[in-house]
N, CA and C atoms of all chains as a GROMACS GRO file, in nm:
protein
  492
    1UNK      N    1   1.477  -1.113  -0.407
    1UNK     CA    2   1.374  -1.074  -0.503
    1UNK      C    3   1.368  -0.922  -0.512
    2UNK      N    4   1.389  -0.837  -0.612
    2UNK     CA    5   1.380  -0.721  -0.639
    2UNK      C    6   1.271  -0.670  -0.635
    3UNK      N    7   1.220  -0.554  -0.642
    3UNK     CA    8   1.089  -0.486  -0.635
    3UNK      C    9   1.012  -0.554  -0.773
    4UNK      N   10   1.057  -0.545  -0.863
    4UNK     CA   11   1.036  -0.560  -1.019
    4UNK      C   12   0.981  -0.668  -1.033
    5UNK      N   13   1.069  -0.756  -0.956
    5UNK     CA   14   1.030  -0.944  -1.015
    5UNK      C   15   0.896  -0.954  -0.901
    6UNK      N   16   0.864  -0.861  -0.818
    6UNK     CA   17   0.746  -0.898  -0.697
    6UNK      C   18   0.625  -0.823  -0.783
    7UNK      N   19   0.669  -0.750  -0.874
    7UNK     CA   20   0.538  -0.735  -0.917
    7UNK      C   21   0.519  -0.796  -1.080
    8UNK      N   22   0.600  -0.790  -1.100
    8UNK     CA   23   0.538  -0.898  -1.208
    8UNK      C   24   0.497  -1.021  -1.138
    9UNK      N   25   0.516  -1.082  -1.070
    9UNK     CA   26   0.458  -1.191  -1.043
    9UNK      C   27   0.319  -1.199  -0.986
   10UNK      N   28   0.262  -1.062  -1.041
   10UNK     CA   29   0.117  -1.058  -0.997
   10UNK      C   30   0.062  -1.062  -1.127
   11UNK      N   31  -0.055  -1.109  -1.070
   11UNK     CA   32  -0.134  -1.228  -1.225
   11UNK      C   33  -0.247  -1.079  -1.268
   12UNK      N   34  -0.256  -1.047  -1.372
   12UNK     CA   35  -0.394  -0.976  -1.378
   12UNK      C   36  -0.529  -1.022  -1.374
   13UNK      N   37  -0.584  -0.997  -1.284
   13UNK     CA   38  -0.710  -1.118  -1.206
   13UNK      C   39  -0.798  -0.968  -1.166
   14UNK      N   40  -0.760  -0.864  -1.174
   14UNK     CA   41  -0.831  -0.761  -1.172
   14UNK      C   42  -1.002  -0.756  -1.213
   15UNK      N   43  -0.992  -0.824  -1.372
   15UNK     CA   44  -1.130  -0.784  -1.474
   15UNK      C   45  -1.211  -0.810  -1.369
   16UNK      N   46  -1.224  -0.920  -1.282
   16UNK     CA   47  -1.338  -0.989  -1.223
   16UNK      C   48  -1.375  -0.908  -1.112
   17UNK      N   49  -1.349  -0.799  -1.096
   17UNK     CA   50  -1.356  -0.733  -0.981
   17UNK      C   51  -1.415  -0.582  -0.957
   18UNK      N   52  -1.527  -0.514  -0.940
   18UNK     CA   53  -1.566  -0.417  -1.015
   18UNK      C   54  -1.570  -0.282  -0.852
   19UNK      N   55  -1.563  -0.353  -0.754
   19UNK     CA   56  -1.511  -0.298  -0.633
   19UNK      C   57  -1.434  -0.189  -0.654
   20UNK      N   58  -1.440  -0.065  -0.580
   20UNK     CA   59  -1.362   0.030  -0.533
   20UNK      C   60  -1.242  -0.021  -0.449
   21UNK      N   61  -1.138   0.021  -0.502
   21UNK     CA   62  -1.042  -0.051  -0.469
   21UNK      C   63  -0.906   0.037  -0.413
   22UNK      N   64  -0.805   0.002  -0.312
   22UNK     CA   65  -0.684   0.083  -0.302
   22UNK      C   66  -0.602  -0.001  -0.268
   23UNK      N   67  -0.468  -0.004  -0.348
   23UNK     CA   68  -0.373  -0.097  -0.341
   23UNK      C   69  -0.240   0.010  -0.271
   24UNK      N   70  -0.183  -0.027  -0.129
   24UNK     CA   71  -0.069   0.010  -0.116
   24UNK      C   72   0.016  -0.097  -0.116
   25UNK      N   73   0.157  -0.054  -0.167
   25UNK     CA   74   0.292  -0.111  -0.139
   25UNK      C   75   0.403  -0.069  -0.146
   26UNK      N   76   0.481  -0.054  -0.012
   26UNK     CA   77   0.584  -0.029   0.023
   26UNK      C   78   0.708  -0.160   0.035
   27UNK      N   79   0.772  -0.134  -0.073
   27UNK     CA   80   0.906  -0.201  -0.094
   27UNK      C   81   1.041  -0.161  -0.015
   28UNK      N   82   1.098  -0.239   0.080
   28UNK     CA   83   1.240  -0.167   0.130
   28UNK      C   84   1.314  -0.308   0.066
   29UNK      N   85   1.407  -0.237  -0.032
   29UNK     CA   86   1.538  -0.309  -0.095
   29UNK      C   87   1.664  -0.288   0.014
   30UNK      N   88   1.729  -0.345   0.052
   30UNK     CA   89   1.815  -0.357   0.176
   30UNK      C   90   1.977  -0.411   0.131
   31UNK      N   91   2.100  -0.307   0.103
   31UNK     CA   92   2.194  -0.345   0.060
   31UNK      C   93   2.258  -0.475   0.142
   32UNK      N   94   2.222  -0.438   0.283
   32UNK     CA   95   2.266  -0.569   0.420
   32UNK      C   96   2.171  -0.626   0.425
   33UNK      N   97   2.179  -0.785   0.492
   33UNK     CA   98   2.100  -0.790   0.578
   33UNK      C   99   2.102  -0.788   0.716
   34UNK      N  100   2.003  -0.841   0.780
   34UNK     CA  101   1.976  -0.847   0.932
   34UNK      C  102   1.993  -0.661   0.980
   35UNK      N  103   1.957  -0.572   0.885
   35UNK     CA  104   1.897  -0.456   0.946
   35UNK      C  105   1.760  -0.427   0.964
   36UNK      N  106   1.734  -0.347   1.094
   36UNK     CA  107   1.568  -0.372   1.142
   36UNK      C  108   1.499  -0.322   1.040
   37UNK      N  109   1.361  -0.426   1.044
   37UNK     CA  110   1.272  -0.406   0.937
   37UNK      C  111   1.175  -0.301   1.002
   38UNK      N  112   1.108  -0.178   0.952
   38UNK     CA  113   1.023  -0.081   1.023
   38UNK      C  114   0.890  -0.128   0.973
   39UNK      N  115   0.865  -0.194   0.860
   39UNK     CA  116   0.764  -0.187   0.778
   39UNK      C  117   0.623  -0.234   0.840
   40UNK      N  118   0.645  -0.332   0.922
   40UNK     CA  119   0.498  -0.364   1.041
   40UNK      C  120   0.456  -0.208   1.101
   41UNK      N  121   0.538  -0.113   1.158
   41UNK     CA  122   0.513  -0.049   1.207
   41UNK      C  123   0.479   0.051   1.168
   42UNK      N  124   0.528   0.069   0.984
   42UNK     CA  125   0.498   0.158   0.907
   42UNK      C  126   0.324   0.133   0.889
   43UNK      N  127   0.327   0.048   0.858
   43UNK     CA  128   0.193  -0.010   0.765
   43UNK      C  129   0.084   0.044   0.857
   44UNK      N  130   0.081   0.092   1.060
   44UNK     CA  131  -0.029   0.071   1.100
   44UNK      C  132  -0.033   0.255   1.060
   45UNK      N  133   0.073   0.306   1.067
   45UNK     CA  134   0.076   0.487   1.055
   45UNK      C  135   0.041   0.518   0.889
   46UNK      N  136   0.048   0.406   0.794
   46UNK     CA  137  -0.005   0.479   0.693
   46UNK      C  138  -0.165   0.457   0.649
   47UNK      N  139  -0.168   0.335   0.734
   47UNK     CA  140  -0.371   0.334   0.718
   47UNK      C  141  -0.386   0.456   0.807
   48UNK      N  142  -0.378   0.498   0.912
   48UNK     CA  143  -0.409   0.627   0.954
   48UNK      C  144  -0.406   0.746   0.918
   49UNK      N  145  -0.283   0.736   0.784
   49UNK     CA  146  -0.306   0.872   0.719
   49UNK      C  147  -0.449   0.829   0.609
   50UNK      N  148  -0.443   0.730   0.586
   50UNK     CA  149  -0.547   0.736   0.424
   50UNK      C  150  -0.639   0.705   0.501
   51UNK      N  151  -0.667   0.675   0.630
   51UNK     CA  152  -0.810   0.681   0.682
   51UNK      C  153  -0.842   0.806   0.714
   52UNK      N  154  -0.778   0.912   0.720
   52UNK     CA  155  -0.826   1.048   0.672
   52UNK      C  156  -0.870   1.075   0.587
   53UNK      N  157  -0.853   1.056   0.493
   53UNK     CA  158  -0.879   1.042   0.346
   53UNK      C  159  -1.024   1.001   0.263
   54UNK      N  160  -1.028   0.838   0.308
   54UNK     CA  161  -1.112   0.748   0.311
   54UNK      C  162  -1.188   0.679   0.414
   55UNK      N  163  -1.324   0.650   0.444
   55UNK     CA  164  -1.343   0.595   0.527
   55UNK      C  165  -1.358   0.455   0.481
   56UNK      N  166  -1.210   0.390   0.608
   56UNK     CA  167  -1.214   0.220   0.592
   56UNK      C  168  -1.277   0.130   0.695
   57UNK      N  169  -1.302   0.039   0.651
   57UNK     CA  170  -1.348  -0.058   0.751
   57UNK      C  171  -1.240  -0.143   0.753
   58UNK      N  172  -1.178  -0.184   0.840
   58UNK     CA  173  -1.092  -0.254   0.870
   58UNK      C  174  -1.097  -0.409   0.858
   59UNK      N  175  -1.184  -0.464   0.846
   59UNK     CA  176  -1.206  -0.581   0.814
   59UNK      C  177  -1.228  -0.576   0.647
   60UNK      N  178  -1.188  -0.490   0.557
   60UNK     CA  179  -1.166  -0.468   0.492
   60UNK      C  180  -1.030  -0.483   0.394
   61UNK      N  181  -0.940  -0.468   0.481
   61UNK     CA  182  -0.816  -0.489   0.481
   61UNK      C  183  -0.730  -0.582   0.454
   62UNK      N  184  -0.665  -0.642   0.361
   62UNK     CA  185  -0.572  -0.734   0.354
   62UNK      C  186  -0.455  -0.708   0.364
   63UNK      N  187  -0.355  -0.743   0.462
   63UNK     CA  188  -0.246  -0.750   0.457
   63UNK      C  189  -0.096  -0.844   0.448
   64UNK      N  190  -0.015  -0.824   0.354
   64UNK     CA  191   0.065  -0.913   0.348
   64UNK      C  192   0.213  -0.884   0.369
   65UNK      N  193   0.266  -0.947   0.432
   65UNK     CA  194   0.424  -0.867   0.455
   65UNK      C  195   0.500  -1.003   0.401
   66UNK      N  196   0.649  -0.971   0.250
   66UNK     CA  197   0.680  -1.075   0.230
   66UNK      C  198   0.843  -1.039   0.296
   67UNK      N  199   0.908  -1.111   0.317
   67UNK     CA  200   1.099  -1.119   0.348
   67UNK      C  201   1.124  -1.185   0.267
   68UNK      N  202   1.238  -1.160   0.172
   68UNK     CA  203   1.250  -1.241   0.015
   68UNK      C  204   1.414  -1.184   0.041
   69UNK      N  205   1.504  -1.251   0.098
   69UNK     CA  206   1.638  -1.185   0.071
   69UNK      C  207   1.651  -1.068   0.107
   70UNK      N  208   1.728  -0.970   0.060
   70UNK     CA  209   1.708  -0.794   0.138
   70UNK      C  210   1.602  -0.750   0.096
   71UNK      N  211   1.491  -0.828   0.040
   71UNK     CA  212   1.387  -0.727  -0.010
   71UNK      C  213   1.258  -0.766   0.066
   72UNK      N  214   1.173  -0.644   0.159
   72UNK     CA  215   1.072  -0.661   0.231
   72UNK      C  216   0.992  -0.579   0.146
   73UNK      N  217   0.897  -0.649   0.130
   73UNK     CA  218   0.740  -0.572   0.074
   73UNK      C  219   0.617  -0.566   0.151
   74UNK      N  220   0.548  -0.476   0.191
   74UNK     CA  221   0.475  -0.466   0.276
   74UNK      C  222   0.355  -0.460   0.152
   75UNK      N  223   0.216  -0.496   0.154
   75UNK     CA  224   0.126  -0.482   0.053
   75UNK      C  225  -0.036  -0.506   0.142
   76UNK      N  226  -0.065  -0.391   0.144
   76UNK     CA  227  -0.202  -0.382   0.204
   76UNK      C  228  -0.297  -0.350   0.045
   77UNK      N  229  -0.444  -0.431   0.104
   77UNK     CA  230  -0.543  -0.385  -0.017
   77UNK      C  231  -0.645  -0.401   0.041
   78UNK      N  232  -0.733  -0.285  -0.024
   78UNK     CA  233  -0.803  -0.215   0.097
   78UNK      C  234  -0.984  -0.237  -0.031
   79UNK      N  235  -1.047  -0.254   0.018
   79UNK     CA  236  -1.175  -0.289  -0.041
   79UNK      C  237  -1.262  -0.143   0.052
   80UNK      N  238  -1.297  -0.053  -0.080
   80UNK     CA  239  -1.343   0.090   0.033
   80UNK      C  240  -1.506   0.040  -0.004
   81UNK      N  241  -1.558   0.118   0.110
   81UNK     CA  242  -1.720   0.118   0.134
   81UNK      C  243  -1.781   0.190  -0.040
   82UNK      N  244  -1.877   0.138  -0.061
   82UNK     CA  245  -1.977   0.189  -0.188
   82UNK      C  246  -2.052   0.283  -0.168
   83UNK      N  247  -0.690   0.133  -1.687
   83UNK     CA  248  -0.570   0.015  -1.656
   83UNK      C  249  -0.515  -0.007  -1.510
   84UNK      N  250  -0.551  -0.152  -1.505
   84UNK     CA  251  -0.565  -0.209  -1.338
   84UNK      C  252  -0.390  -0.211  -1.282
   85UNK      N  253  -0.433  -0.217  -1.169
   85UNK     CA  254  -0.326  -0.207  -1.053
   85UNK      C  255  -0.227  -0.341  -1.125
   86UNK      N  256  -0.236  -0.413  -1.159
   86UNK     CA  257  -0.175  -0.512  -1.231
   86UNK      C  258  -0.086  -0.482  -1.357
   87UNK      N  259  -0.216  -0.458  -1.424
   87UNK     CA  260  -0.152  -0.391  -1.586
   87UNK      C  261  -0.027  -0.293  -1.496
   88UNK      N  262  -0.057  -0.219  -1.444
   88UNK     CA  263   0.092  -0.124  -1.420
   88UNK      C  264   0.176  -0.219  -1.339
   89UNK      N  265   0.118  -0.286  -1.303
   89UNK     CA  266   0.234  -0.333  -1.220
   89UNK      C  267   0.373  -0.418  -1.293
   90UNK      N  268   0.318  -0.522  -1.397
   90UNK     CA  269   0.332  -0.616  -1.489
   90UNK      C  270   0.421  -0.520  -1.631
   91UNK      N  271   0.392  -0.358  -1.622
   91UNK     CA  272   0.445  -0.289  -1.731
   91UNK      C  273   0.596  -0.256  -1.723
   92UNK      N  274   0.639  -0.303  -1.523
   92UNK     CA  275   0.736  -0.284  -1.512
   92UNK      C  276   0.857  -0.390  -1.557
   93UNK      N  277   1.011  -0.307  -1.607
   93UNK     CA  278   1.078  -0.367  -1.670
   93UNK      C  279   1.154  -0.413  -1.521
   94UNK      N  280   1.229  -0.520  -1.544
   94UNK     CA  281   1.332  -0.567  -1.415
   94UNK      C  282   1.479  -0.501  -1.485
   95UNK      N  283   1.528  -0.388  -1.406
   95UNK     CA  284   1.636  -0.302  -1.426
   95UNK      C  285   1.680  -0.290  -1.262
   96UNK      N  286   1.668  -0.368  -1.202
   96UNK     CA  287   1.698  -0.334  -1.056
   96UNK      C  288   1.846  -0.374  -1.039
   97UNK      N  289   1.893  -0.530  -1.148
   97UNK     CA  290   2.006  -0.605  -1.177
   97UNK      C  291   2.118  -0.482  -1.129
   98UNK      N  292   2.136  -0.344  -1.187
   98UNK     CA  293   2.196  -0.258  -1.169
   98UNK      C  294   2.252  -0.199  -1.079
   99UNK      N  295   2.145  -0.160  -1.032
   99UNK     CA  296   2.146  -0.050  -0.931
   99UNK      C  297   2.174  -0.129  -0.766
  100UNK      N  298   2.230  -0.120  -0.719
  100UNK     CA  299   2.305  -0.174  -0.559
  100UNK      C  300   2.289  -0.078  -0.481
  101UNK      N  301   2.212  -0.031  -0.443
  101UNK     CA  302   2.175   0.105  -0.333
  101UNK      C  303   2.057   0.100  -0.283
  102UNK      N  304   2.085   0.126  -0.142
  102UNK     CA  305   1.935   0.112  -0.077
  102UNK      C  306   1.791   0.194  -0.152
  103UNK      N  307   1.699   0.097  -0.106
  103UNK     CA  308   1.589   0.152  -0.185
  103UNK      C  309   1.499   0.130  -0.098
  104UNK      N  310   1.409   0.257  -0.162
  104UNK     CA  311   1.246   0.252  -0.086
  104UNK      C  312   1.119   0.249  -0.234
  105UNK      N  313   1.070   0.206  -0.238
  105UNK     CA  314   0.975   0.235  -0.319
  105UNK      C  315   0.778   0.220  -0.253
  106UNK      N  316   0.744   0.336  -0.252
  106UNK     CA  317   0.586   0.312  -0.257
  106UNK      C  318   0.531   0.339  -0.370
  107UNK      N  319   0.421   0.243  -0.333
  107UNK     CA  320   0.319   0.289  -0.472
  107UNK      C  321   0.111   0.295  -0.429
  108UNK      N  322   0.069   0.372  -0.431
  108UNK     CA  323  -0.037   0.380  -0.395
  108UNK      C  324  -0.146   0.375  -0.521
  109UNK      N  325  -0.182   0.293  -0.562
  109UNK     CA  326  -0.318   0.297  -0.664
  109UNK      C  327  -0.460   0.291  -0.603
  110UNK      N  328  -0.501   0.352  -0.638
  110UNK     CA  329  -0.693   0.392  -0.633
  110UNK      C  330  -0.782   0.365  -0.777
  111UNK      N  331  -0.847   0.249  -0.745
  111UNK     CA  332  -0.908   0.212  -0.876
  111UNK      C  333  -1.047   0.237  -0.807
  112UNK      N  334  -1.086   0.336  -0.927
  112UNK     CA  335  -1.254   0.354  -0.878
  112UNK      C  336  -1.338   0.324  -0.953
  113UNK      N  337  -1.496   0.332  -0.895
  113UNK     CA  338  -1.586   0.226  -1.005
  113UNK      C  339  -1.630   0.389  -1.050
  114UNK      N  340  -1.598   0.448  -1.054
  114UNK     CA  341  -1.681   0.591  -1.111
  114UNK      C  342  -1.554   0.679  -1.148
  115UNK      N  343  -1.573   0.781  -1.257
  115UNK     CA  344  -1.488   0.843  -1.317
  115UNK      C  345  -1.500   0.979  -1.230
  116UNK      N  346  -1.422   1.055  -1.238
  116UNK     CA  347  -1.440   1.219  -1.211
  116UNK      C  348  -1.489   1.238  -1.036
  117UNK      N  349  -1.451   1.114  -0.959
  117UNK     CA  350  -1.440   1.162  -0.833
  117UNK      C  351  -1.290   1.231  -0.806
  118UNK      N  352  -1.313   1.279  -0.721
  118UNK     CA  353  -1.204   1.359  -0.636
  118UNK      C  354  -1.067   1.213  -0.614
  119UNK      N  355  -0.950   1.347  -0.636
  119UNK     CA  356  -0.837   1.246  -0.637
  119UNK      C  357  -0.757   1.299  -0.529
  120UNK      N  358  -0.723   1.229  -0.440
  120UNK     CA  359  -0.680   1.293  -0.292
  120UNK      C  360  -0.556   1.197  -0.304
  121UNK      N  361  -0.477   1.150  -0.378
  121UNK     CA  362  -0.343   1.107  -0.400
  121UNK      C  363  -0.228   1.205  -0.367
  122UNK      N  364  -0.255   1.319  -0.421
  122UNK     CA  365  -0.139   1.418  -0.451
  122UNK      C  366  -0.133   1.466  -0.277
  123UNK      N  367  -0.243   1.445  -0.265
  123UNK     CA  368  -0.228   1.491  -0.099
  123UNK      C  369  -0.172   1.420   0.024
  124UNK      N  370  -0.216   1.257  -0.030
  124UNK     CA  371  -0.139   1.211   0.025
  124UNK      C  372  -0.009   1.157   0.041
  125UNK      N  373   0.010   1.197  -0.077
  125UNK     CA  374   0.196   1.150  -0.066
  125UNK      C  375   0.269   1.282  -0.035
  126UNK      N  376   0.205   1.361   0.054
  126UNK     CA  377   0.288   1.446   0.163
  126UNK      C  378   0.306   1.396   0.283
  127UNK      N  379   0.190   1.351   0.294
  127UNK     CA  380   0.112   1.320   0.452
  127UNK      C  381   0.232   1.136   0.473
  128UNK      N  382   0.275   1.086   0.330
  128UNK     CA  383   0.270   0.939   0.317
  128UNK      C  384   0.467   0.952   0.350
  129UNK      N  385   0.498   1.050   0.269
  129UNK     CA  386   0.668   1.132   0.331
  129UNK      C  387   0.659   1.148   0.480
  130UNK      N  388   0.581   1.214   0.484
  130UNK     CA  389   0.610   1.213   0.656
  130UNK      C  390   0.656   1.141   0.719
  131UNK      N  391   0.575   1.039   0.704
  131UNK     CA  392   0.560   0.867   0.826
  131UNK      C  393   0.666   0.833   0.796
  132UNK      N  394   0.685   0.849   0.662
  132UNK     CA  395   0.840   0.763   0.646
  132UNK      C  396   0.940   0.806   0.689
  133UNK      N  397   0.966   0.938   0.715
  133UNK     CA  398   1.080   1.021   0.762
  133UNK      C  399   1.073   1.004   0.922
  134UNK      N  400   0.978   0.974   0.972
  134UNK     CA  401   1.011   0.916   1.090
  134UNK      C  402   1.078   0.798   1.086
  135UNK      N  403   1.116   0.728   1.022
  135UNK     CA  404   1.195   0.580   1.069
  135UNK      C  405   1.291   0.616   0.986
  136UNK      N  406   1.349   0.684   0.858
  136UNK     CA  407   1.470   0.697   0.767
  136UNK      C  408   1.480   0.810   0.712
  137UNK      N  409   1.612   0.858   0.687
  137UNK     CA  410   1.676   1.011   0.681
  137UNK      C  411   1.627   1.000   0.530
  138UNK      N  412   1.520   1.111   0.534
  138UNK     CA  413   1.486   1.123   0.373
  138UNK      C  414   1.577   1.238   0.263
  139UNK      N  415   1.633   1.174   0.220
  139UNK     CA  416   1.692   1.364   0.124
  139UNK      C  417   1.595   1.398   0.008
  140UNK      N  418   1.502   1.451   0.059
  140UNK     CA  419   1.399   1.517  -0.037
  140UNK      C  420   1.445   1.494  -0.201
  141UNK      N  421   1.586   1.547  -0.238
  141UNK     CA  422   1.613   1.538  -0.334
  141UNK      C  423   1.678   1.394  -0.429
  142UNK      N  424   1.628   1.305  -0.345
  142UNK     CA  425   1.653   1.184  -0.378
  142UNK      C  426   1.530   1.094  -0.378
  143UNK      N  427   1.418   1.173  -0.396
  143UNK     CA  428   1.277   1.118  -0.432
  143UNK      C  429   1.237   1.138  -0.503
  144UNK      N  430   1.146   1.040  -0.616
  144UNK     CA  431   1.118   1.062  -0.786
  144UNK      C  432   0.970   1.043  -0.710
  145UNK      N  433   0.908   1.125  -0.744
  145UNK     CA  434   0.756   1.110  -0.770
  145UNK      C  435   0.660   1.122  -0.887
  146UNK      N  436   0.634   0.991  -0.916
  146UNK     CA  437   0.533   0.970  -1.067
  146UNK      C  438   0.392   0.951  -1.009
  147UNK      N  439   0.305   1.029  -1.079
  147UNK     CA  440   0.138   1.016  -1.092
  147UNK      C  441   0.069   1.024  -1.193
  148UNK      N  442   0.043   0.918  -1.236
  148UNK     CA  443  -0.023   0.873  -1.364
  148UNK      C  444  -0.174   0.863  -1.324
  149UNK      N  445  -0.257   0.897  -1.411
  149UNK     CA  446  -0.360   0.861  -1.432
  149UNK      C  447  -0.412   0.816  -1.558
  150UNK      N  448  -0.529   0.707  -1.559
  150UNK     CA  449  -0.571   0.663  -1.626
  150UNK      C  450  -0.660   0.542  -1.636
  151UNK      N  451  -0.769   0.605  -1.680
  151UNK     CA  452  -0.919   0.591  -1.698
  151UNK      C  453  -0.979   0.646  -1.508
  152UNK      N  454  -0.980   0.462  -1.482
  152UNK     CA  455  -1.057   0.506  -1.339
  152UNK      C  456  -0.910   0.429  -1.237
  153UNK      N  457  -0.815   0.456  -1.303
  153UNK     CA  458  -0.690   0.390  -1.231
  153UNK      C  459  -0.570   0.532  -1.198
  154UNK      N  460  -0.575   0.567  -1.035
  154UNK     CA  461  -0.447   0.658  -1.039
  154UNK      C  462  -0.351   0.593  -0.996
  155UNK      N  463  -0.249   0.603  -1.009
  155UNK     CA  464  -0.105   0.549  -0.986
  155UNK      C  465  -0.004   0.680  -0.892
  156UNK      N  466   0.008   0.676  -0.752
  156UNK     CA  467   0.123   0.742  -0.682
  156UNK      C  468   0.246   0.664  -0.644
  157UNK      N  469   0.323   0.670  -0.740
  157UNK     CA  470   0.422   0.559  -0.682
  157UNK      C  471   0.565   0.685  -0.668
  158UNK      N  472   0.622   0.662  -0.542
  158UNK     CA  473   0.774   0.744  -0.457
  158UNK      C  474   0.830   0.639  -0.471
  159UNK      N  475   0.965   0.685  -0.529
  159UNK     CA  476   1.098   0.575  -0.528
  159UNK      C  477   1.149   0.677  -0.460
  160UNK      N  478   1.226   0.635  -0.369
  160UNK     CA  479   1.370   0.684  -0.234
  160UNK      C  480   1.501   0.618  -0.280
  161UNK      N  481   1.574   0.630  -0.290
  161UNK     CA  482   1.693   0.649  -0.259
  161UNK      C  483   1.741   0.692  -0.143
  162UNK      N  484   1.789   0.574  -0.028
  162UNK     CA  485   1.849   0.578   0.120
  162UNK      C  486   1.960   0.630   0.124
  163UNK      N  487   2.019   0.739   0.235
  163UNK     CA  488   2.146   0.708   0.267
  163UNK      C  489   2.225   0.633   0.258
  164UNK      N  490   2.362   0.614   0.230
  164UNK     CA  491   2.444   0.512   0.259
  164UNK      C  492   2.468   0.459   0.397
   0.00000   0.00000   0.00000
């Protein structure tokens, strides 16, 4: 699955939602496979940079990591305080 | 225009291209207009982390930042080493 076809396959379901909102996602497209995936380990060093940023609550947090062929997507979404 | 709408605007052109890839994308949808946009700042801070796990060639990173309405868009495409 390419970067492209992972996001179109997101539905726009947005309207219903009036929340402060932050969507990350980090895509690694991978010419091989079975090379190490970093992206778990990425994901905990980049809430630490944007929790500089923002103050999150962590239970706040959704995270999803997909493996689709060479393509890993890491996709955190972050619901910030009002 | 929601994290969706951009997401969904993308064309699938990946068919092409056979080279490792990185892509992030960071959106901030806010319920208020004319707050402070701390995006640009963080996709220094967001290079970093990544250059700890993969050899970045600066000059093989496209950085787009769109804004629009209460939707910013930071999305880095990489291009990996071979």
């Amino acid at each position: 699955m390419s970067f492209f076809e992972y996001f179109s396959r997101k539905k726009n379901n947005s309207a219903s939602i009036a929340k402060e909102r932050l969507q990350i996602i980090v895509a690694h497209e991978r010419n091989k496979l079975k090379q190490p995936d970093y992206l778990p380990a990425l994901q905990k060093e980049i809430m630490e940079v944007i929790r500089k940023y923002v103050d999150i609550d962590m239970d706040c947090v959704e995270v999803h990591l997909d493996n689709n062929g060479n393509c890993s997507v890491l996709e955190l979404n972050v619901t910030l305080p009002e």
